[in-house]
C-alpha positions in Angstrom: 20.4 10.5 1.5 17.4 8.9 0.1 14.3 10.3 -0.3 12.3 7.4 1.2 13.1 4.9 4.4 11.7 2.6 6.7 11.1 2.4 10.8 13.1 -1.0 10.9 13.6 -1.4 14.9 12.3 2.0 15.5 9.7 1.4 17.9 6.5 4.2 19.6 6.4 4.5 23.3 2.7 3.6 22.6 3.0 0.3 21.1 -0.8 0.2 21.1 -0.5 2.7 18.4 1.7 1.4 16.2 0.1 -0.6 13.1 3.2 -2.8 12.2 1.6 -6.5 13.0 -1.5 -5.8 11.7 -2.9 -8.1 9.5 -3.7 -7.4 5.8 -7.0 -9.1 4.0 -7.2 -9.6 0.5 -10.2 -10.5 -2.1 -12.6 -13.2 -0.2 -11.6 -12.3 3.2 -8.5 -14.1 2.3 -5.8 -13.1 4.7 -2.6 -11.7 2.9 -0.1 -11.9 5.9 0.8 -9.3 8.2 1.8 -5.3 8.0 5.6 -5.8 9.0 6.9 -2.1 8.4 6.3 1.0 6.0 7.9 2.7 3.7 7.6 6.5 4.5 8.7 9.8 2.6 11.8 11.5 4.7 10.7 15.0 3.7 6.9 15.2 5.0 6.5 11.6 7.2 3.8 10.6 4.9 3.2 6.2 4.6 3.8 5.8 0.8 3.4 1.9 1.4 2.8 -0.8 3.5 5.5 -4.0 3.9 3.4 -6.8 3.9 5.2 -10.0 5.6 3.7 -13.0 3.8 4.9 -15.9 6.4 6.0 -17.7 3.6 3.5 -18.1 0.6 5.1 -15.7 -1.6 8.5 -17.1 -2.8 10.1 -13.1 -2.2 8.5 -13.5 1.3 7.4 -9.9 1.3 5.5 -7.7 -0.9 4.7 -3.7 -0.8 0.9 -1.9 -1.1 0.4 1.5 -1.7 -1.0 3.0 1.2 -3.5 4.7 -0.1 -5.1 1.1 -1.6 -5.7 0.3 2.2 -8.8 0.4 4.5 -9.6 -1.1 7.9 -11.0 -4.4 7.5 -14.7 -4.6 8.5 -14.2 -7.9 9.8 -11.3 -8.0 11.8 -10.8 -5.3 14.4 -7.8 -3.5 13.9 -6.4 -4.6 11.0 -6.6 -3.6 7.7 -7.7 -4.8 3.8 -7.2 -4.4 0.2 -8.8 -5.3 -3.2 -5.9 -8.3 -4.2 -5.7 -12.0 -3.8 -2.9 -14.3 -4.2 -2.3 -14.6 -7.6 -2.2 -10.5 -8.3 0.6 -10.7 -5.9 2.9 -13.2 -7.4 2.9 -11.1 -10.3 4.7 -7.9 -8.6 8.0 -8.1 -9.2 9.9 -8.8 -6.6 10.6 -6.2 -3.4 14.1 -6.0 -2.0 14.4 -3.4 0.7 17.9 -2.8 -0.2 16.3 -1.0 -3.4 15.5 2.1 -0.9 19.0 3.0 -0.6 19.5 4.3 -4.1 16.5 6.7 -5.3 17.3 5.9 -8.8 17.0 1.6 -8.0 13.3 2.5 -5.9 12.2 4.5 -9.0 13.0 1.6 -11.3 11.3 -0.7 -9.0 8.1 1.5 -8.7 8.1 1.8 -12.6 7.9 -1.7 -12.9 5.5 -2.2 -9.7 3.6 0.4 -11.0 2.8 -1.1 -14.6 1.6 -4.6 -12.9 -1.2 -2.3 -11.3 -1.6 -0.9 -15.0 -1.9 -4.0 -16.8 -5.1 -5.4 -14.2 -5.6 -2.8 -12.0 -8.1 -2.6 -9.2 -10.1 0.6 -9.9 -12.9 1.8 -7.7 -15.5 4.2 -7.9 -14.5 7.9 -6.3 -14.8 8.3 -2.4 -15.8 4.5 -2.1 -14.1 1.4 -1.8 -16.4 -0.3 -4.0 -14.4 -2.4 -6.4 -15.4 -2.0 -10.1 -12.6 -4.2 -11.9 -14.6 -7.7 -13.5 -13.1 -10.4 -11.1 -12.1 -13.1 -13.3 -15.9 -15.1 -12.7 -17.5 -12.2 -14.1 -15.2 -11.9 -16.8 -15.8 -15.4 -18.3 -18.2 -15.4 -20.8 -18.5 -12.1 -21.7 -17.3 -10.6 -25.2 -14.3 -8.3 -24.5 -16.9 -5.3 -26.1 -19.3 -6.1 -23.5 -16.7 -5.9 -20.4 -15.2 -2.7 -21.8 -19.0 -1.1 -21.6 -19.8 -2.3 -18.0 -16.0 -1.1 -17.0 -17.6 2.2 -18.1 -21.0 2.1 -17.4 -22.0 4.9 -14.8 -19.2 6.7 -15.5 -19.4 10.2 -14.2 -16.4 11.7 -16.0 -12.7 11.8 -16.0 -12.7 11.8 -12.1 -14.8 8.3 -12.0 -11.6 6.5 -11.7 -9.3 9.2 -9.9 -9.1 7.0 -6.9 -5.9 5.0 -6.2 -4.6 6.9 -9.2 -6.1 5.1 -12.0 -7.6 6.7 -15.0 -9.9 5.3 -17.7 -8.7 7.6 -20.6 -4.8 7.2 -20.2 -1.9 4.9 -20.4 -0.2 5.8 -17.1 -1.0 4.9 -14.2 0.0 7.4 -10.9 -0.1 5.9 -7.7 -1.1 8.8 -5.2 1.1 9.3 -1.9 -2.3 10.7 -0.4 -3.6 8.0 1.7 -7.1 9.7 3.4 -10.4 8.1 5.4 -8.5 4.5 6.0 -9.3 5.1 9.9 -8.4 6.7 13.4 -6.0 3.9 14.2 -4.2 4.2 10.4 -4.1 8.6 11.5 -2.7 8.5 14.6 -0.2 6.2 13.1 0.8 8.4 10.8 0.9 11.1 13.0 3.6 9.9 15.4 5.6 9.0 12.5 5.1 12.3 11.2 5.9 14.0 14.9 9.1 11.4 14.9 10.3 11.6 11.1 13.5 13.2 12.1 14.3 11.0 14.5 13.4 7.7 12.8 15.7 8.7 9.8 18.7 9.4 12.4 18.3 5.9 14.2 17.9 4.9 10.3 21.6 6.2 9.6 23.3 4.8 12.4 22.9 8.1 14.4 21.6 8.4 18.2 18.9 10.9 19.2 15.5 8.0 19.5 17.0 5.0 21.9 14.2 5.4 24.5 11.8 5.0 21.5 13.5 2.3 20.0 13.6 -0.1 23.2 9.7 1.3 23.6 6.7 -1.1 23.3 
């Protein structure tokens, strides 16, 4: 079995609970599409990502976050935001869900993923969601000496970047399956998932066990 899944049609006896239709913000308050499932870990329940439905802007229609990128939105009520516009996205390559049912096709596809994040990632400071990474305004104009000091400046050590997994000193770039402080509404999510894990991943398989909670909500 693989080591990750998805809820698919699995569905909470709260719906009220449940984050999947939530909308996702990017960069600008520019709106991203809408949270249209996750992609969880079988053994502990814990959101690895988010699968953002774009409605049709992004030529692969859908496109994945790492959970622990998110936060709830300050401006919209209930719905969530992270430091990407439009044109970061195109240059993921492309999600196919059908990749989760080999581990050895989901790790190639998170090696790849991964290395887009590498190549301009979004860094911000520890325990904030302030976002240090030039945009491409403040880039322009500046020598490429001068933006590698103010990607450093107040730099408080090796941890200054530890947050989303990036670090200023190394190649590599780990994206952290730790997702912390995004909000109640994210927690309790998780939560149920976590309470329901076995259950999700039998309705997954084609087994019975969940069918009150997936005609729910």
């Amino acid at each position: 079995m693989a080591q990750c899944g998805m809820l698919r049609d699995y569905r909470f006896t709260n719906a009220a609970e449940d984050i999947r239709g939530s909308k996702l913000y990017g960069l600008n308050d520019e709106k991203l599409g809408k949270i249209d499932d996750v992609i969880f870990d079988h053994a502990s329940g814990s959101i690895r990502y988010v699968v953002v439905d774009t409605g049709g802007w992004l030529s692969s229609k859908k496109f994945i976050v790492p959970a622990e990128r998110l936060r709830c939105s300050a401006e919209h009520k209930d719905d969530f935001a992270v430091d990407l516009d439009k044109t970061q996205v195109e240059k993921f390559p492309p999600y196919n869900e059908k990749d989760l049912e080999s581990d050895q096709q989901w790790a190639d596809y998170e090696g790849k993923y991964r290395s887009k994040w590498e190549a301009k990632p979004v860094m911000h400071r520890a325990e904030t969601d302030r976002n240090i990474t030039p945009t491409t305004k403040q880039m322009q104009g500046n020598s490429p000496s001068a933006r590698a000091a103010d990607s450093t400046a107040g730099s408080t050590g090796a941890g200054a970047f530890e947050q989303g997994g990036f670090a200023a000193s190394t190649n590599t770039v780990e994206i952290s399956h730790s997702a912390v402080g995004i909000g109640p509404r994210w927690d309790t999510f998780q939560n149920r998932l976590r309470e329901r894990r076995k259950e999700v991943i039998n309705t997954g398989s084609g087994q019975t066990g969940a069918e009150t909670y997936r005609k729910a909500g």
